[in-house]
C-alpha positions in Angstrom: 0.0 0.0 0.0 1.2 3.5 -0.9 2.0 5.8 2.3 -0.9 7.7 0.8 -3.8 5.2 0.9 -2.0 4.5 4.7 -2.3 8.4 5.3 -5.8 8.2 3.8 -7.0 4.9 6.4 -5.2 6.9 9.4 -7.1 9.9 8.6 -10.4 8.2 8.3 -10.1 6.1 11.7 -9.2 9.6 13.4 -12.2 11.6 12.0 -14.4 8.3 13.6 -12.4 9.0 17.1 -12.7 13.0 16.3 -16.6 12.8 15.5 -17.3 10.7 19.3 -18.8 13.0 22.0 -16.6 13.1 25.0 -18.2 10.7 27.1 -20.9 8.4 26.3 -21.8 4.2 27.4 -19.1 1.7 26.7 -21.2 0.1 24.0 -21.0 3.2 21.7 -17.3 3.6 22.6 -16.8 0.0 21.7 -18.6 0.5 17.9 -16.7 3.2 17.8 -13.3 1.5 18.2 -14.9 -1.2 15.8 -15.6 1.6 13.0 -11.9 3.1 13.5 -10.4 -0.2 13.2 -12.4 -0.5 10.0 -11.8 3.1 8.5 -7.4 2.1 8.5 -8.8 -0.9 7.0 -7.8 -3.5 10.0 -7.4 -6.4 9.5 -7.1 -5.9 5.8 -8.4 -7.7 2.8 -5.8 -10.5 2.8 -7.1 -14.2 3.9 -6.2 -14.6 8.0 -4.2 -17.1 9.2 -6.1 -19.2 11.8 -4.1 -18.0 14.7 -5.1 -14.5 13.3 -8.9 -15.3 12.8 -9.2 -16.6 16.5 -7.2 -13.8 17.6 -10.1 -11.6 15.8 -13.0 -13.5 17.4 -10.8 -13.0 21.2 -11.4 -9.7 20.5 -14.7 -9.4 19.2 -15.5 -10.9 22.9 -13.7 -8.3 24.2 -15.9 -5.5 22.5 -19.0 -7.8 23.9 -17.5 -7.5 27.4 -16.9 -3.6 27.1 -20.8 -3.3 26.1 -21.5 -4.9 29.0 -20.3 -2.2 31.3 -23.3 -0.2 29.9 -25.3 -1.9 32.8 -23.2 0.5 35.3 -25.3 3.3 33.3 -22.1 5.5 33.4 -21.0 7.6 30.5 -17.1 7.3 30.2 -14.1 9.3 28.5 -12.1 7.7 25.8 -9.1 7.3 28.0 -11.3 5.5 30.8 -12.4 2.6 27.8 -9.5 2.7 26.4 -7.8 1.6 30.0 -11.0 -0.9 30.5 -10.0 -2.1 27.5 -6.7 -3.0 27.7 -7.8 -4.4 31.4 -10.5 -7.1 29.7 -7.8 -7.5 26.9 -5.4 -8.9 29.5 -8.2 -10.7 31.2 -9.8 -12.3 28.2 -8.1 -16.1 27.6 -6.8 -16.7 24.5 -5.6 -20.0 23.8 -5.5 -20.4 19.6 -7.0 -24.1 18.4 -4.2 -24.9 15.6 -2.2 -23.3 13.3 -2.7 -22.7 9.9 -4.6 -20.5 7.2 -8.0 -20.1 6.7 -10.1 -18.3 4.2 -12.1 -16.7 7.5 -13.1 -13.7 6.1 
């Protein structure tokens, strides 16, 4: 990829962050972090190894866990998720089945 297509995803993920309102529920923060990671075009368009895919699926857990905080019915700062985040990240168990490729996406 050309630095400017990579310029171009970079910019789009930060106009997502840039367009959030300063604090709102975990489950909007957690979309959020979803459509970012989409705009610089993670995890790309190439076929994901299986240690890769399960990796992917880890984390969509993750984002289910960081929704769930919406119970506490307590808008939060992007700093706050983002240290939430990286707390369930350490937290969550990931243990890959078997190596390989898959055509998973």
């Amino acid at each position: 990829m050309p630095v400017s297509g990579l310029l171009a995803h970079l910019e789009a993920g930060l106009a997502v962050l840039q367009a959030q309102p300063r604090r709102q529920l975990p489950s909007l923060w957690g979309a959020a972090l979803q459509a970012t990671l989409t705009a610089v075009n993670w995890p790309g368009q190439r076929s994901l190894s299986s240690f890769e895919y399960q990796a992917i699926q880890a984390l969509d857990k993750v984002f289910q866990a960081l929704a769930a905080l919406d119970a506490l019915e307590k808008n939060m700062s992007l700093a706050e998720i983002l240290s939430r985040l990286q707390e369930l990240c350490r937290e969550q168990i990931y243990q890959p089945e078997a190596e390989g490729r898959c055509n998973c996406r």
